[in-house]
C-alpha positions in Angstrom: 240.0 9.6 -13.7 241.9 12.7 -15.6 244.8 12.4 -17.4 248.2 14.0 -16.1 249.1 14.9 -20.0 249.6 18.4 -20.1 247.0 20.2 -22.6 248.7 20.8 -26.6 250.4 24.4 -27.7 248.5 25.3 -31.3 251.3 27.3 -33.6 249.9 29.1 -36.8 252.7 29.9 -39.5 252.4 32.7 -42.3 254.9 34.6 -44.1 255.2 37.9 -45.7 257.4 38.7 -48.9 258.8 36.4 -51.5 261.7 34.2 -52.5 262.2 35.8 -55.6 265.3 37.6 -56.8 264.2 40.0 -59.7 264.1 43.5 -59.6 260.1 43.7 -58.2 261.0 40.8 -55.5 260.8 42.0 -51.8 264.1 43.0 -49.9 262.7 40.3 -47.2 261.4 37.1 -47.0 260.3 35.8 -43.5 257.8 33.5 -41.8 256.3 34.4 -38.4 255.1 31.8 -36.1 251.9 32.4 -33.8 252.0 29.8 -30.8 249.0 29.8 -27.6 247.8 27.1 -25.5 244.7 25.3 -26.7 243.0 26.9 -23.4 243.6 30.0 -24.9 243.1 29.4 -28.3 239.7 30.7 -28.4 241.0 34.1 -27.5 242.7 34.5 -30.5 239.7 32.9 -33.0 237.7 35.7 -31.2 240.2 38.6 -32.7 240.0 37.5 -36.2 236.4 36.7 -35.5 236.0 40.4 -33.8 238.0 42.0 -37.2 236.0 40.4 -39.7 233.0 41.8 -38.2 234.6 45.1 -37.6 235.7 45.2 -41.6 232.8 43.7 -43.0 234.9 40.7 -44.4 232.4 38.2 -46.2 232.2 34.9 -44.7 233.3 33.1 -47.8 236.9 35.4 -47.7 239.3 35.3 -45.6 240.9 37.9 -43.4 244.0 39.3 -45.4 246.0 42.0 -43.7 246.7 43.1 -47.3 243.1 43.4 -48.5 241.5 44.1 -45.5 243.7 45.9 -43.2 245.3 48.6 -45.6 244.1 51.8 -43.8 246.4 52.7 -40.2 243.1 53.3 -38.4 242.2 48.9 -39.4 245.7 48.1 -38.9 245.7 50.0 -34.9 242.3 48.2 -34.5 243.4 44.9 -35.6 246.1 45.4 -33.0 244.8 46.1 -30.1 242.9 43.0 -31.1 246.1 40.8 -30.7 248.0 42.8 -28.3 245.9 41.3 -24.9 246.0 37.8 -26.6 248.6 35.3 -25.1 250.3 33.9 -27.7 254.1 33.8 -28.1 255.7 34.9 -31.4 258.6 33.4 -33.8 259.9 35.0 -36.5 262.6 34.2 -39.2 263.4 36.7 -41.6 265.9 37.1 -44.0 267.2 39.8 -46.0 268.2 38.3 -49.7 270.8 41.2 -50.2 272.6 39.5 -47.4 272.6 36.1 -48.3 275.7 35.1 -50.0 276.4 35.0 -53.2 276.4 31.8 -54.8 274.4 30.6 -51.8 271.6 27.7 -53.0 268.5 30.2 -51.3 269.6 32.5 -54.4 268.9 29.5 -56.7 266.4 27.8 -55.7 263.2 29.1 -53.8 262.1 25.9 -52.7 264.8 25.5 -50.4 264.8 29.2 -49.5 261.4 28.1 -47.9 262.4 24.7 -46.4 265.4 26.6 -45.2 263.2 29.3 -43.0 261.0 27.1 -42.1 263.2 24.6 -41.1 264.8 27.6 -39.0 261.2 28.8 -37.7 260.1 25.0 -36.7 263.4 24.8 -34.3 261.8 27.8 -32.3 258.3 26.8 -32.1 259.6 22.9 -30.5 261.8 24.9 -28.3 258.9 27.1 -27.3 257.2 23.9 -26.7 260.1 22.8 -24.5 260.2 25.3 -22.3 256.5 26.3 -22.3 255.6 28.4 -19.0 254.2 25.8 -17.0 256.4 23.0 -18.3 256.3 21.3 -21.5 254.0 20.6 -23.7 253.1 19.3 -27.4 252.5 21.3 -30.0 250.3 21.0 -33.4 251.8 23.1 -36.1 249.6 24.6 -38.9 251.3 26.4 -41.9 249.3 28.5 -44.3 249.7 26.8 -47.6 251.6 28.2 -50.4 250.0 28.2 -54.2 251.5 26.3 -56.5 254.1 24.9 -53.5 255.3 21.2 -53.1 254.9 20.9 -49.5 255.5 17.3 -49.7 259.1 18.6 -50.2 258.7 20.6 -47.0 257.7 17.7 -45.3 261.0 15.4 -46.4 262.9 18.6 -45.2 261.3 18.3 -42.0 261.9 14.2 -41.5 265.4 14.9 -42.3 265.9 17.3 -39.5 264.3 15.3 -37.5 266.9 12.7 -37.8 270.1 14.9 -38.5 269.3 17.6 -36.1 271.4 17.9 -32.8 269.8 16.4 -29.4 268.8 20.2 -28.0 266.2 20.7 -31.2 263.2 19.0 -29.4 261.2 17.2 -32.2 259.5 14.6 -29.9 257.5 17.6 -28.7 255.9 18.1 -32.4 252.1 16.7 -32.4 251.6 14.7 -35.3 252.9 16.1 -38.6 252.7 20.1 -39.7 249.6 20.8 -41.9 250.1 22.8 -44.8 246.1 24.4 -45.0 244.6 27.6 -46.8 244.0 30.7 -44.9 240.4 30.1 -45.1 240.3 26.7 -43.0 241.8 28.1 -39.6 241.3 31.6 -37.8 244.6 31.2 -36.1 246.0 31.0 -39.8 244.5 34.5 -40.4 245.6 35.9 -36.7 249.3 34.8 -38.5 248.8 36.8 -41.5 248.0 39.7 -39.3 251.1 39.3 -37.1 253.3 38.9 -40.7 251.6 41.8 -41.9 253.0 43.5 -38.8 256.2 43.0 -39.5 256.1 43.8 -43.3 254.7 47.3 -41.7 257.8 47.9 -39.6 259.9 46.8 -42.3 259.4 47.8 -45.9 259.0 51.6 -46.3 255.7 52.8 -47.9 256.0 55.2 -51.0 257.1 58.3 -49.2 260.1 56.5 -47.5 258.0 56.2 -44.0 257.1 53.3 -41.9 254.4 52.0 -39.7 256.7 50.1 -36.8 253.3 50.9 -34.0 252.0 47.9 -34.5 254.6 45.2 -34.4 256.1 47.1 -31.6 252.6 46.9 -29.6 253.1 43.2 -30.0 256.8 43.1 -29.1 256.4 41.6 -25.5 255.1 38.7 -27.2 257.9 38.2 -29.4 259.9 34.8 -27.7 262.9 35.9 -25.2 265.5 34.7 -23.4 265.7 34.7 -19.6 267.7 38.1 -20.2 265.0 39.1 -22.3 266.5 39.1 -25.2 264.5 38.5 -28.2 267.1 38.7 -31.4 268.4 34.9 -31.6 265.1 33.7 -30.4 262.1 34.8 -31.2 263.5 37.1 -33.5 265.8 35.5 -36.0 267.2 37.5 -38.3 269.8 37.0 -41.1 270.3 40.7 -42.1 273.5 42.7 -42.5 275.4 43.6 -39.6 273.9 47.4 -39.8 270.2 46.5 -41.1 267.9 46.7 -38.3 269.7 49.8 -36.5 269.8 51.5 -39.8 265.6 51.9 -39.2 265.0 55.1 -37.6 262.4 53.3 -35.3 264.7 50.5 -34.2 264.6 50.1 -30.5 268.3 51.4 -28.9 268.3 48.2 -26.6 267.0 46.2 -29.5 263.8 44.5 -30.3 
């Protein structure tokens, strides 16, 4: 006798940039969300499996987009890694230049993280929701954060749970998120790739220049609406009202 439950979504989290506010802090912080059915979650162990190999990464290390994927030749190979994989992609980011002044994320970087990850969990249960296929459960893992209190992050998370409006779907979360290192989960190093990305696209390298290829490549498996929109979805961003067409790469119909 099989059982009618439908198989679990797997979402990996990882973030690029910091919460910071001094004068060597990032101009972004965001979180990016990886989510693929546990059928297919092989497929994306094999990429970071395939990259490792490729880069000679030792087994006891593992795969950082910023150590190991610093040359454009690695970062186009890593891509087209990812890009047939068939995984569905959240992001949050915020620019801190933005935020208002006064505002509590200025003040206090532990809520700055709750915050966006608050934000990034509504979008991974409403991928969940309306998962192609129907809906399903998912397991969330985050990549944990030195020297962070996720127990914190998990308090955030049960309050949500309770104050949050009917159409944020938390009875589709499996168990509660993990907070695990890099090290324990390939799909927790396919996230730091996706977040790496994005940091490409995003923040200019020494020469004012910027490698958008990649996240680009990927963009079709950014979350969209049914007009195929992306930016509200699976791309939320809390940027001024010029920022992203400001990039000399942005997309004319958007992301």
């Amino acid at each position: 006798m099989t059982s009618s439950t439908p198989p679990l979504l797997r979402t990996y989290v990882d973030e690029t940039g910091d919460r910071g506010r001094s004068g060597k802090s990032s101009r972004f912080f965001a979180m990016v969300g990886v989510t693929i059915a546990d059928e297919d979650d092989h497929l994306l162990r094999s990429a970071v499996q395939t990259a490792r190999q490729l880069f000679g990464v030792p087994s006891t290390k593992p795969l950082h987009w910023a150590d190991h994927v610093k040359t454009f030749a690695r970062r186009q190979a890593m891509t087209s890694l990812l890009v047939p994989v068939p995984a569905l992609v959240n992001i949050v980011i915020f620019e801190k230049a933005s935020i208002p002044t006064g505002a509590v994320l200025l003040t206090d970087q532990s809520r700055f993280y709750n915050y966006a990850a608050g934000m990034l969990m509504e979008r991974i249960l409403l991928t969940a929701k309306y998962w192609a296929g129907g809906p399903r459960d998912v397991i969330v893992n985050f990549g944990h954060v030195r020297g962070f209190n996720h127990q914190e992050t998990q308090k955030y998370f049960n309050l949500k749970e309770q104050q949050d409006p009917a159409w944020v779907p938390w009875a589709r979360l499996h168990g509660q998120p993990k907070f695990l290192g890099m090290g324990s989960l390939d799909g927790l190093q396919a996230a730091d790739q996706y977040a790496g990305m994005l940091s490409a696209a995003m923040v200019a390298d020494p020469y004012g220049g910027y490698e958008e290829h990649h996240l680009l490549a990927i963009r079709h498996r950014i979350r969209r609406n049914p007009q195929g929109k992306c930016e509200g979805f699976g791309f939320k961003a809390m940027v001024g009202p010029a920022t992203l067409q400001s990039y000399p790469w942005w997309p004319a119909g958007g992301l």
